[in-house]
C-alpha positions in Angstrom: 92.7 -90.9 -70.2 93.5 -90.6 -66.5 96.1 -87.4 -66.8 96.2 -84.9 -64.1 95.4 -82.5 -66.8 92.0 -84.8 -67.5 91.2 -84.8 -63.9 91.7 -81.2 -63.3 89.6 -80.2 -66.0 86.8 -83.0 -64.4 86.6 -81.6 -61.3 86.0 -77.4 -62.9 83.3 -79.4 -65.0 81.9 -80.9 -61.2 82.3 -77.3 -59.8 80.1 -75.7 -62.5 77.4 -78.5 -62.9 77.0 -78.0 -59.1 77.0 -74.5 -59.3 74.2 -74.1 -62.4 72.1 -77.1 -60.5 72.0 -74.8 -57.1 71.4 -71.6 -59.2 68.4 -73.2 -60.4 67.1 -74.6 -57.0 67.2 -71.2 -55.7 65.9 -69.4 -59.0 62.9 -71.6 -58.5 62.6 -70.9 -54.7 62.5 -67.7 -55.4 60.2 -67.7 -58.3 57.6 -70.0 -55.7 58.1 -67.7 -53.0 57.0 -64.6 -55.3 54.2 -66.4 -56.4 53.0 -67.6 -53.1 53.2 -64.1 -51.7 51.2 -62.4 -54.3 48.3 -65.8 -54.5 45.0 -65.4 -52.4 45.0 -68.9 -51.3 41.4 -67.5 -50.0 40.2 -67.5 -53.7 40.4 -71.9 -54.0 38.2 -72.4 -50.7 41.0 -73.2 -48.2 42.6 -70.8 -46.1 45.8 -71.2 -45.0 46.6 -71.0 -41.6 48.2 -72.1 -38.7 51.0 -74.9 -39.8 49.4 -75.0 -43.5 51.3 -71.5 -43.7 55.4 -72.7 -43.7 54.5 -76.0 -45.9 56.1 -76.5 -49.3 53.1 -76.1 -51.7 54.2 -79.2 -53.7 53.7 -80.9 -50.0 50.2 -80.9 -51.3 50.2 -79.8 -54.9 52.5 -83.0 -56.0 53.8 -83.0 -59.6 52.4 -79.6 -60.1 48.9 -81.1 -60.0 46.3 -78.0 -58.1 43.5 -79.5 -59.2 41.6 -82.0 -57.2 44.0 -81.3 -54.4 41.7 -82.6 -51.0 40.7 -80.1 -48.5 40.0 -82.7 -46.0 42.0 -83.0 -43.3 41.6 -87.5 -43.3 42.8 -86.9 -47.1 46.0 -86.4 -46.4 46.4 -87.0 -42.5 45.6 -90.8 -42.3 47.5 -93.9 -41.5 49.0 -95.6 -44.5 47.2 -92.8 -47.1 50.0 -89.8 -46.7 51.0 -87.4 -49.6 54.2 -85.7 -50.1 55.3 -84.3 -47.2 52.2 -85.0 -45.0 54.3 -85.7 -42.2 51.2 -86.0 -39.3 49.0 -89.0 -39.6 46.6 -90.5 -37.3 48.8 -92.9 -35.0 47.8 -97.0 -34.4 46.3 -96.1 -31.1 44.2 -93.1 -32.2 41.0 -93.8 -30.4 38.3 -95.0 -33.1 35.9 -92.3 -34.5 34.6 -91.1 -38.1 34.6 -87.9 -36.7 36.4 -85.1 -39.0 40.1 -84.2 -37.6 39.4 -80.6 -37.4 36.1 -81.9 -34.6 39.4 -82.2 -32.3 42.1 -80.7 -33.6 43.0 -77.5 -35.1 45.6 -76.2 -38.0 47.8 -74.7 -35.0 48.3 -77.9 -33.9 47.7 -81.4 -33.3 48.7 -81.7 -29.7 46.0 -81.1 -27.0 43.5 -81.5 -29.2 40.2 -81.6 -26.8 37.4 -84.9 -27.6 34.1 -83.1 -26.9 32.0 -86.0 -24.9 29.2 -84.1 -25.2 27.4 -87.0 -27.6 28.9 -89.7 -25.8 26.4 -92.6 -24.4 25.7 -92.8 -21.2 27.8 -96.1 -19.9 29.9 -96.3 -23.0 33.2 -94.4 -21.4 35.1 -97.7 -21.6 34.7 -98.4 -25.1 38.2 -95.8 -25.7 38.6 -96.1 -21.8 40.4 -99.5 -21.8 43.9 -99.2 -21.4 44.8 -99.5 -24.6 43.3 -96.8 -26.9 43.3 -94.5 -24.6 43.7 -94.1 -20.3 41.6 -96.8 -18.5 41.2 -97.6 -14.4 44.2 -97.7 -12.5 45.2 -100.9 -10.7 44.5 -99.3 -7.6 41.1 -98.7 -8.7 38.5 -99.8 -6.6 36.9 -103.0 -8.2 33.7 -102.4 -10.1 31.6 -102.8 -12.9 29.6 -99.9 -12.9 30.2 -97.7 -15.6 32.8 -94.5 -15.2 30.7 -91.7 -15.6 28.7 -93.2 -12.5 31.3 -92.0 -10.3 33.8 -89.8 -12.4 33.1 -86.6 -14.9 33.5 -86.3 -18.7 35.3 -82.6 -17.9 37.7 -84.7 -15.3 38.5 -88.0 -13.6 39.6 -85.8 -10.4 37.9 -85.2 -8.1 35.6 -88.2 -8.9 32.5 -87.5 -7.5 31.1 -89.6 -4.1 29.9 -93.6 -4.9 26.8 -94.0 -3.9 26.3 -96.8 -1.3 23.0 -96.6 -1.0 22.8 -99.8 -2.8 25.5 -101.3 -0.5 24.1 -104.2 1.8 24.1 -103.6 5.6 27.5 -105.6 6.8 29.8 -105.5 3.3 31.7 -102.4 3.9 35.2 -104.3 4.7 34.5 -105.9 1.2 35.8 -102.8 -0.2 36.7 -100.8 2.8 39.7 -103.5 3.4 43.3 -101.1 3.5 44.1 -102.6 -0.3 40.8 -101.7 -2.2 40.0 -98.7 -0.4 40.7 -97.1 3.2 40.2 -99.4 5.9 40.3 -99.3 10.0 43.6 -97.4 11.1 45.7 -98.7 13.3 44.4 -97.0 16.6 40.8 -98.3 16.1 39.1 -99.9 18.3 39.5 -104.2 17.9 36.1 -105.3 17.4 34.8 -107.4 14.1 31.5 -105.5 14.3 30.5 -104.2 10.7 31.7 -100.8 9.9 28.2 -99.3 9.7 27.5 -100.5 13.1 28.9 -96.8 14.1 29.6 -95.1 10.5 27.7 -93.7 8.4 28.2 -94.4 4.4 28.5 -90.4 3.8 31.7 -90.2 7.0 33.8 -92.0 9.1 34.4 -88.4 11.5 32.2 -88.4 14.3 31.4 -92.5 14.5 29.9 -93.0 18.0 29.5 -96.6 19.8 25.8 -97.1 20.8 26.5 -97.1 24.9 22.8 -97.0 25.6 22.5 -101.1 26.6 25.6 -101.0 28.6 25.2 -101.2 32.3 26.6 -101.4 35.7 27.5 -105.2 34.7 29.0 -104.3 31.3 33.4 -104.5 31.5 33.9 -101.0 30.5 38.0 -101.8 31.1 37.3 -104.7 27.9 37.6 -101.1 25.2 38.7 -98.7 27.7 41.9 -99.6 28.6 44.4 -97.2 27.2 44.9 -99.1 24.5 42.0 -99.4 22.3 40.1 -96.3 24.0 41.1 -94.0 26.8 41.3 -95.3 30.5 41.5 -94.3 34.0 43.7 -91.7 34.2 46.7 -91.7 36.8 45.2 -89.3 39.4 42.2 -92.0 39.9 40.9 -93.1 42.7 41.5 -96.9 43.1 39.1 -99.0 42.7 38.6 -102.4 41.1 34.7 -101.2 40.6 33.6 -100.7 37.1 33.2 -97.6 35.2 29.4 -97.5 34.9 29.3 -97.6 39.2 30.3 -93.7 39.2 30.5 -92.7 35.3 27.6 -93.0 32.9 27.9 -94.0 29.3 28.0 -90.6 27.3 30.3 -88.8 29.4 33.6 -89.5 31.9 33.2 -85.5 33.3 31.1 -84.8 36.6 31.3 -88.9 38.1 29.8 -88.6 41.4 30.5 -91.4 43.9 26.8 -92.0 45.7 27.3 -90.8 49.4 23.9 -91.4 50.8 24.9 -94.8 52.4 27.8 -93.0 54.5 27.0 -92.3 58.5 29.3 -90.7 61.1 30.4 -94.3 61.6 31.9 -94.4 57.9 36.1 -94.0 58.1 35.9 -90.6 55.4 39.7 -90.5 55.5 40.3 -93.8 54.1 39.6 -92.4 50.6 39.6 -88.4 51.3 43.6 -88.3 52.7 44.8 -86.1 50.3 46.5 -88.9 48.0 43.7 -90.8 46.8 40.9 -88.0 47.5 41.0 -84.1 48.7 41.7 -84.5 52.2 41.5 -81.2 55.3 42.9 -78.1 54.5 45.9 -77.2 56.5 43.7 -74.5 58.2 41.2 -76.9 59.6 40.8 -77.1 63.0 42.3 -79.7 64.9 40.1 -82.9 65.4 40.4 -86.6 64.9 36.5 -86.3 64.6 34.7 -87.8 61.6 34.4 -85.5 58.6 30.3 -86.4 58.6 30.3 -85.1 62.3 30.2 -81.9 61.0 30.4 -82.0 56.7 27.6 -83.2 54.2 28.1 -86.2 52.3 27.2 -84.3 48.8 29.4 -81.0 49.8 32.7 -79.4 52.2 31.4 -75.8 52.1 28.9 -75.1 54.3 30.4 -77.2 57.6 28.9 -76.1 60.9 29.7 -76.7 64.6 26.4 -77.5 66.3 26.8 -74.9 69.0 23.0 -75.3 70.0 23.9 -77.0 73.2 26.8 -74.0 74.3 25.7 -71.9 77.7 27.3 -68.9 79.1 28.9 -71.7 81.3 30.5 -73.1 78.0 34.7 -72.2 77.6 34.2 -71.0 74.1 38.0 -70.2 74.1 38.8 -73.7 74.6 38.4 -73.8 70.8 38.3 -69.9 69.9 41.9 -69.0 71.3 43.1 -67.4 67.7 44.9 -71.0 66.9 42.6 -73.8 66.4 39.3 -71.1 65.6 39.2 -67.5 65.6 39.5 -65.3 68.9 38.8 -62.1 70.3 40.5 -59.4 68.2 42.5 -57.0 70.1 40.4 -54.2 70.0 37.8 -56.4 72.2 36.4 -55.1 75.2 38.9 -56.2 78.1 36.6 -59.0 79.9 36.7 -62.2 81.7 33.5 -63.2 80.7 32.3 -65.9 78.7 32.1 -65.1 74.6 28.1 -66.0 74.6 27.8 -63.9 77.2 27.6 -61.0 74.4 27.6 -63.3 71.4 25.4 -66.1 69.8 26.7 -69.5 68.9 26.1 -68.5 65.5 27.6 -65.5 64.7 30.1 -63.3 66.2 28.9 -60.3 64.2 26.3 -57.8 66.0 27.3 -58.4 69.7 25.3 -56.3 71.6 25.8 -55.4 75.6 22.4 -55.9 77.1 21.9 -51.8 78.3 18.1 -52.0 79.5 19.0 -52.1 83.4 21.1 -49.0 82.5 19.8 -45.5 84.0 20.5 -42.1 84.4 22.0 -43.0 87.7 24.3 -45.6 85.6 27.6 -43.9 84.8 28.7 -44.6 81.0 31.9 -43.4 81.2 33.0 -46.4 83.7 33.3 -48.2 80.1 33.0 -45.5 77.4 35.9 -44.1 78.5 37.8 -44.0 75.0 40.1 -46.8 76.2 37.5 -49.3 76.9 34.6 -48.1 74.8 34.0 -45.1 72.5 34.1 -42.5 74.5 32.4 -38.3 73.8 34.2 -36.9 70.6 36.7 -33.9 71.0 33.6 -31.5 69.5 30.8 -32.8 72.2 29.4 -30.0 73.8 31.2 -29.3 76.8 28.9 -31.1 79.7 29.2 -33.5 82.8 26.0 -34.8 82.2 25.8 -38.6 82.0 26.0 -39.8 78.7 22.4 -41.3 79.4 20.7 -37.4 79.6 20.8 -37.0 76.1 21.7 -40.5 74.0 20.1 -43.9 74.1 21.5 -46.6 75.6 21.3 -48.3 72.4 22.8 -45.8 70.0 24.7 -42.8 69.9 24.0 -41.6 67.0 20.4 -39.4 67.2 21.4 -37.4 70.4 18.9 -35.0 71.0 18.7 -31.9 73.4 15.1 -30.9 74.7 14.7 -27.7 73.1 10.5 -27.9 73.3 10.6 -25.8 76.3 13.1 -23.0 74.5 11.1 -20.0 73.0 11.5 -16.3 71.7 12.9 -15.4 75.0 15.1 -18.4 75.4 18.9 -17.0 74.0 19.9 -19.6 71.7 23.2 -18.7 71.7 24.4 -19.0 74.8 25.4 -22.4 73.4 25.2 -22.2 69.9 28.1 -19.9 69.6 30.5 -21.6 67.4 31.9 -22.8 69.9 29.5 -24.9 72.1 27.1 -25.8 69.1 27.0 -25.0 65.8 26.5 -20.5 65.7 25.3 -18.2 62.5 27.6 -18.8 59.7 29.5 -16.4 58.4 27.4 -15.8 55.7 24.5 -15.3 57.9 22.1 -12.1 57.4 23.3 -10.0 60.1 20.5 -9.6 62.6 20.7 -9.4 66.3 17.2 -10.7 66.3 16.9 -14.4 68.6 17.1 -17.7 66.5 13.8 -18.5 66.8 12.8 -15.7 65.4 13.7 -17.5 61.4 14.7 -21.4 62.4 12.6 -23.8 64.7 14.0 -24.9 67.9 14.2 -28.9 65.9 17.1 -27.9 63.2 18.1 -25.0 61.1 17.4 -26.2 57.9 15.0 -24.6 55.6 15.2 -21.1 57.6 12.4 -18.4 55.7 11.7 -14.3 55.9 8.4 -14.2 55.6 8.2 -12.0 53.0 4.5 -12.4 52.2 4.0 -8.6 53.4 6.5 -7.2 50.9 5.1 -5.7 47.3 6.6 -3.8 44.6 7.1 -0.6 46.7 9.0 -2.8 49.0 13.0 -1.7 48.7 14.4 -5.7 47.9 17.8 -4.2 47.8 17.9 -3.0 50.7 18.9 -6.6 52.0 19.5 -8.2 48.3 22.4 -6.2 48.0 25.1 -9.2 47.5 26.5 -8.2 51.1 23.2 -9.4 53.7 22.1 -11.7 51.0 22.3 -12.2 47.2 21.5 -9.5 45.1 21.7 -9.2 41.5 24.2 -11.2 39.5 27.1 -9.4 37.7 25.3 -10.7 34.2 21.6 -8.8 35.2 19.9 -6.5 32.9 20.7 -3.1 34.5 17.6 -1.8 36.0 16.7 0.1 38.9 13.5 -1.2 39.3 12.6 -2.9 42.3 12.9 -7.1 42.5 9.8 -7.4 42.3 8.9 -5.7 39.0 9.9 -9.3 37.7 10.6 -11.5 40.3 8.3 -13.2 42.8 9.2 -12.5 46.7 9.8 -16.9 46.8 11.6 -17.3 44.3 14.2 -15.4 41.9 14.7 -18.7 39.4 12.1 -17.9 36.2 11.7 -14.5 36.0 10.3 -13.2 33.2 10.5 -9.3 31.0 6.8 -9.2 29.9 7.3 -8.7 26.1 3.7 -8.8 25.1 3.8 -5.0 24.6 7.0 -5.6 22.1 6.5 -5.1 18.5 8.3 -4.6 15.4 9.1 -0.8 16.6 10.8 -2.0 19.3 14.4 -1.6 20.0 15.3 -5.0 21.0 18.7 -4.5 20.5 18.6 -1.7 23.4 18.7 -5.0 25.9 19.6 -7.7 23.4 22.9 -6.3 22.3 25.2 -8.9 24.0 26.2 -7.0 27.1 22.9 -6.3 29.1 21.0 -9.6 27.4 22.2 -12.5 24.3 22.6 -10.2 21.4 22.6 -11.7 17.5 25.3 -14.3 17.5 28.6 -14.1 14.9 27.5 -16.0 12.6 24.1 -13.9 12.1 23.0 -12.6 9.1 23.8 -8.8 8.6 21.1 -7.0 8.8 20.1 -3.5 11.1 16.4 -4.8 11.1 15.1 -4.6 14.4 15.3 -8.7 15.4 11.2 -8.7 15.4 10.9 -8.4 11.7 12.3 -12.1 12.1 11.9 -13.7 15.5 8.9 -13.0 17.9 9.3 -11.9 21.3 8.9 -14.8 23.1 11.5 -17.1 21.0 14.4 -17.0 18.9 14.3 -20.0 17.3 12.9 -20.7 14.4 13.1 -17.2 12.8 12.5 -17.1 9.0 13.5 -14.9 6.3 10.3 -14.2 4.0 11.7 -15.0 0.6 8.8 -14.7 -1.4 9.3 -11.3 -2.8 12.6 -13.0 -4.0 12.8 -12.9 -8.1 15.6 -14.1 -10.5 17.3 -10.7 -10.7 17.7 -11.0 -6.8 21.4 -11.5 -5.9 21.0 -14.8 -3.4 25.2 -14.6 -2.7 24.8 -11.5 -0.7 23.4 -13.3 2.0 24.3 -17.1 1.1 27.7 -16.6 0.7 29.0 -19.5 3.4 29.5 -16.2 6.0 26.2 -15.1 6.6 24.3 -18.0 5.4 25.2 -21.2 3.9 26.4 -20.9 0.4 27.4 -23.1 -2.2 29.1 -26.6 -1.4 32.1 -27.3 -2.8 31.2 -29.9 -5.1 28.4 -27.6 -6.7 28.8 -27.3 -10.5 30.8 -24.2 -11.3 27.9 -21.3 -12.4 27.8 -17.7 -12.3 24.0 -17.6 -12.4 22.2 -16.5 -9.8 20.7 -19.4 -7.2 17.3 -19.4 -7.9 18.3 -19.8 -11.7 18.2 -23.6 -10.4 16.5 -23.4 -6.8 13.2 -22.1 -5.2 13.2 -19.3 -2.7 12.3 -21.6 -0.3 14.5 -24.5 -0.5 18.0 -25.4 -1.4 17.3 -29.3 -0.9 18.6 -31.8 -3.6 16.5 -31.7 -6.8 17.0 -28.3 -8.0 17.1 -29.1 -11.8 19.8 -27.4 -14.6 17.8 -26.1 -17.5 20.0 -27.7 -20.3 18.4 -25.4 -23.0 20.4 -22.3 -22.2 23.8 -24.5 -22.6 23.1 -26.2 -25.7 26.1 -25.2 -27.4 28.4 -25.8 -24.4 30.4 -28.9 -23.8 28.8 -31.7 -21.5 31.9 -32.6 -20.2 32.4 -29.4 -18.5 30.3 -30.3 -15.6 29.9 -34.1 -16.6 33.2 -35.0 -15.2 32.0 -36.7 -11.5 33.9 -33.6 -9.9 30.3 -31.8 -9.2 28.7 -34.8 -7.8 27.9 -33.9 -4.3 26.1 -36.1 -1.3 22.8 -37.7 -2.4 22.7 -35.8 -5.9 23.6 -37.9 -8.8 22.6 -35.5 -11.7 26.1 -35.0 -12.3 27.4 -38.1 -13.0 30.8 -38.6 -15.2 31.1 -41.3 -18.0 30.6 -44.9 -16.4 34.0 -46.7 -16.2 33.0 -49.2 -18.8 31.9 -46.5 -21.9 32.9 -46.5 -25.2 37.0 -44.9 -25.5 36.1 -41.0 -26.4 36.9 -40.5 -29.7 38.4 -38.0 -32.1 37.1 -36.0 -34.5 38.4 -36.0 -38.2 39.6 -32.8 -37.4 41.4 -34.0 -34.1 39.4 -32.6 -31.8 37.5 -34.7 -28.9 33.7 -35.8 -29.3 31.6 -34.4 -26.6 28.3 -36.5 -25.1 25.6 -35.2 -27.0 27.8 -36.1 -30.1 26.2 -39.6 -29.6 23.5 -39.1 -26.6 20.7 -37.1 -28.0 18.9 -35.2 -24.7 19.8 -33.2 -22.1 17.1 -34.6 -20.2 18.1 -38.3 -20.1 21.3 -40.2 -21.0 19.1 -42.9 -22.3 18.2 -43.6 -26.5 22.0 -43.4 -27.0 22.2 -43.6 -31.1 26.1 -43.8 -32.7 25.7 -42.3 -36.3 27.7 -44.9 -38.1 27.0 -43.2 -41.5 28.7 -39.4 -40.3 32.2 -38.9 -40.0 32.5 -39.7 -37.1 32.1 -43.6 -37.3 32.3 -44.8 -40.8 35.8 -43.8 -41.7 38.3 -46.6 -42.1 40.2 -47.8 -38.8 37.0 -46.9 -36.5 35.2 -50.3 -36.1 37.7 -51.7 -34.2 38.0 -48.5 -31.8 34.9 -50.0 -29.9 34.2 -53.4 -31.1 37.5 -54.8 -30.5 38.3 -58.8 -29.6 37.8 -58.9 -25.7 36.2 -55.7 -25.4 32.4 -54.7 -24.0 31.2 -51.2 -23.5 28.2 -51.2 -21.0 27.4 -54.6 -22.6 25.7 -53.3 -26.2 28.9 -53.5 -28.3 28.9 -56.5 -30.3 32.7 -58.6 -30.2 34.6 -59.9 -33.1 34.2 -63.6 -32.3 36.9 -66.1 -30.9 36.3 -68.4 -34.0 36.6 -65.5 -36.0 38.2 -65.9 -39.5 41.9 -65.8 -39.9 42.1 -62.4 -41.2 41.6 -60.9 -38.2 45.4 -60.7 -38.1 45.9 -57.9 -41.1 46.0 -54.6 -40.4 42.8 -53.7 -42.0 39.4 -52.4 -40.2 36.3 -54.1 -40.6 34.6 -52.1 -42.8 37.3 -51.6 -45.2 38.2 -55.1 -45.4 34.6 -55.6 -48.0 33.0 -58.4 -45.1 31.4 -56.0 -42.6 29.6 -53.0 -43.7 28.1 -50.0 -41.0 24.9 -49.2 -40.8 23.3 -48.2 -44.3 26.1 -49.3 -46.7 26.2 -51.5 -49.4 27.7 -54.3 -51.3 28.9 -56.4 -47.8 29.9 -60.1 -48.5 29.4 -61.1 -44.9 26.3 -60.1 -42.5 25.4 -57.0 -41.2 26.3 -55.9 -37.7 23.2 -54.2 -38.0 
């Protein structure tokens, strides 16, 4: 029957037949899925992991069969031998091995799987290295037969290392060194068909130098260097068809010399020196059509000289030295006629001198020093109309000297030394009507003296040391009104000296050493109103020392060493009440003083263990190395202190962690400190890379029954212990 009624009623059949068939796909789906998620695949011997995790089980477990499923990888993952679902098999051009798959490759993933050519043969690299089951030589490859690893690394082909060519015959370098095979000559190299190693080296072609040292005068240097193959003469060159060798050598072009020695005052200089071919005369040279030999070297310009050995007084040295062809008299010249060697040499103009010996007192000097001709007196020369000749040289000026070895006491000096003739008494002078000679020498003034050899202690000093006739005491002197003498000495006033031999500890010192009358105790002194000898003595200050050795524990060091009066405390010191010498000695506050841990047992290290206390050169402070454990909690949430693990407070060192006490065998602790990755000062032993897979679940590794701390039982891996 083919009704509509029949085939409505055959397509509600199709609808429900479909529906019960999908009902049951995904009842079962379901039901696999349960019992996958509650199955320790652990339990048969094979993990699941990596890809093995998203399979079907029936991929493996086909008709239902689980036993004598393989657990080789080759079992499933082979060419032509696949089961159900074993969908990655060893390609055709796998490269040949009995090795296991898992040697390579990993349940992650198949891809980059790494060969370890660690038990490879030497020489045997093209066995899988042939092109075809795996990468061999490029076709650009330099043609050998040597094996790979002789040149290349089983880490990398790149950067292979250097061939060796030690083996390489002397002359067969283009046989590989040809442009196709490998590198050859560029394109700017010099033409020659020499052998490469004729100049190269087999470990560099930089630096390659042409043997010159058989080349000679005869050799064609222009043959290479001709600005083609090698450099040649530059532009600026002098011409010549000579060759190179005749001026340069062979190892360098710099400081050619053309050889001179042949030239004489006959040779034609200008033909190369005429300022196009060679340096030719300066614009300011003097005028001559002369040879340059006549008068310059063959090896050198500097230094050219005029051979004036033959010029007389009767020789017209202006002829040359007129100020335009050499130079002439300058204009502040004595006006005169005469010849310029009548005053000068023909070698130098410098130090003409006007032969004065014939001159007299007779002669009159002022015919030339005049001020117009010569130097003539200055306007403070003591009024006179004596020739010049009475009283200076006729050589120098400078020296004048008046006769003064017939002047004596009687003689009055200042009739000319008035201040206004000569030099009189300064104003500062003691005031005494007495004659000069009477103090100063009739030769100079200098170094004037009293003779005070008669004066003694009864002497009045004052009496002309009275800061008005001469220099009395300074404003800053000890008040005294004893006499100069009592201290000083009638030569001298530097060095005197207060005789404090008599001076003991019952002295006042501060009577004089108060700051006003003498240096009193500076700010930053210690207070104290002991007389200053019960520290310093009385010749010195420095050097003064307190006598600390009555000094006890109950003594209160901060009332002096408070940073005011003396130094205190640095600011990194560790915060402490205690007195100093709790820690210090009386004596010294140098770095060592030691913390007696005994008496803070039951305080908390990190209180001063923090690195804020660590001052310059003292390192018994220190903090926590950057690289220690994480600080834990307690159970109870509080933090661990140090000596919860170190056990001295002497020494850091014979750290012990009590794995057994609260503090480290609860669950979740292990992997506080011995995490993947993680080292703390190098003693905490890592979970390894290769670890088993459950290092993913979130369980610790004590409570997980593999790893057990230190003293427990019943572990079914080893102990980190």
């Amino acid at each position: 029957m083919n009704t509509p009624s029949s085939r409505a009623l055959t397509v509600v059949l199709v609808r429900w037949l479909c529906a019960i068939v999908l009902l049951m796909a995904a009842t079962g789906a379901f039901a696999q899925s349960a019992a996958r998620s509650s199955f320790d695949h652990v339990k048969t011997g094979f993990a699941l992991s990596g890809a093995h995790t998203s399979v079907a089980c029936e991929s493996c477990h086909v008709r239902g069969v689980f036993k004598g499923t393989p657990r080789d990888c080759a079992s499933c993952h082979v060419s032509g031998a696949r089961l159900a679902g074993a969908n990655i098999v060893m390609p055709m051009r796998h490269i040949a091995t009995t090795q296991a798959c898992d040697s390579c490759h990993n349940s992650q993933s198949f891809v980059g799987a790494k060969f370890s050519h660690a038990s490879v043969a030497p020489g045997s690299c093209a066995t899988c290295h042939n092109g075809m089951t795996t990468s061999g030589k490029p076709a650009t490859h330099i043609p050998t037969q040597a094996s790979c690893d002789t040149c290349h690394r089983t880490s990398a082909w790149l950067p292979a290392t250097k061939f060796d060519h030690a083996s390489v015959a002397p002359g067969t370098c283009a046989s590989c060194h040809n442009g196709s095979r490998a590198t050859g000559k560029p394109a700017n190299h010099i033409a020659t068909a020499a052998s490469c190693d004729s100049c190269h080296t087999t470990a560099r072609f930089t630096g390659a130098r042409v043997d010159h040292g058989t080349f000679t005068a005869a050799t064609n240097c222009a043959s290479c260097h001709n600005g083609s193959q090698a450099s040649g003469k530059p532009t600026s060159h002098v011409p010549t068809t000579a060759n190179c060798a005749t001026c340069h050598s062979t190892t360098r072009w710099t400081g050619a010399k053309v050889d001179h020695s042949t030239f004489t005052a006959a040779t034609n200089c200008a033909s190369c020196h005429n300022g196009t071919q060679a340096s030719g005369k300066p614009t300011t040279h003097v005028a001559t059509t002369a040879n340059c030999v006549n008068c310059h070297s063959t090896t050198r310009w500097t230094g050219a000289k005029v051979d004036h050995s033959t010029f007389t007084a009767a020789t017209n040295c202006a002829s040359c030295h007129n100020g335009a062809q050499a130079s002439g008299k300058p204009t502040s010249h004595v006006p005169t006629t005469a010849n310029c060697v009548t005053c000068h040499t023909t070698t130098r103009w410098t130090g003409a001198r006007v032969d004065h010996s014939t001159f007299t007192a007779a002669t009159n000097c002022t015919t030339c020093h005049n001020g117009a001709q010569a130097s003539g007196k200055p306007t403070m020369h003591v009024p006179t109309t004596a020739n010049c000749v009475t009283c200076h040289t006729t050589t120098r000026w400078t020296g004048a000297r008046v006769d003064h070895s017939t002047f004596n006491l009687a003689t009055n000096c200042a009739s000319c030394h008035n201040g206004s003739l000569a030099s009189g008494k300064p104003t500062v002078h003691v005031p005494t009507t007495a004659n000069c000679v009477t103090c100063h020498t009739t030769t100079r003034w200098t170094g004037a003296r009293v003779d005070h050899s008669t004066f003694n202690v009864a002497t009045n000093c004052a009496s002309c040391h009275n800061g008005s006739l001469a220099s009395g005491k300074p404003t800053m002197h000890v008040p005294t009104t004893a006499n100069c003498v009592t201290c000083h000495t009638t030569t001298r006033w530097t060095g005197a000296r207060v005789d404090h031999s008599t001076f003991n500890v019952a002295t006042n010192c501060s009577s004089c050493h108060n700051g006003s009358l003498a240096t009193g105790k500076p700010a930053t002194h210690i207070l104290t109103t002991a007389n200053c000898a019960a520290c310093h003595s009385t010749t010195r200050w420095t050097g003064a020392r307190v006598d600390h050795t009555t000094f006890t524990a109950a003594t209160n060091c901060t009332t002096c060493h408070n940073g005011s009066q003396a130094t205190g405390k640095p600011a990194t010191h560790i915060p402490v009440t205690a007195n100093c010498i709790s820690c210090h000695g009386t004596n010294s506050f140098s770095v060592g003083a030691r913390m007696d841990h005994n008496v803070v047992i039951t305080a908390t290290c990190k209180s001063c263990h923090s690195g804020a206390y660590v001052s310059q050169g003292n390192t018994g402070a220190l903090a926590k190395p950057v690289n220690h454990i994480p600080e834990l909690q307690l159970l109870n949430g509080a933090a661990m202190d140090c000596k919860s693990c170190h056990n001295g407070t002497s020494s850091w060192t014979s750290v012990a962690m009590n794995h057994n006490s609260s503090l480290g065998g609860g669950a979740g602790w292990c992997k506080a400190c011995h995490a993947t990755g993680t080292a703390y000062l190098g003693n905490m032993e890592k979970k390894a890379l290769n670890h088993d897979s459950r290092n993913t679940l979130a369980t610790d590794c004590s409570s997980s029954g593999c790893h057990r701390p230190l003293g427990n039982k019943g572990s079914t891996y080893r102990n980190w212990n």
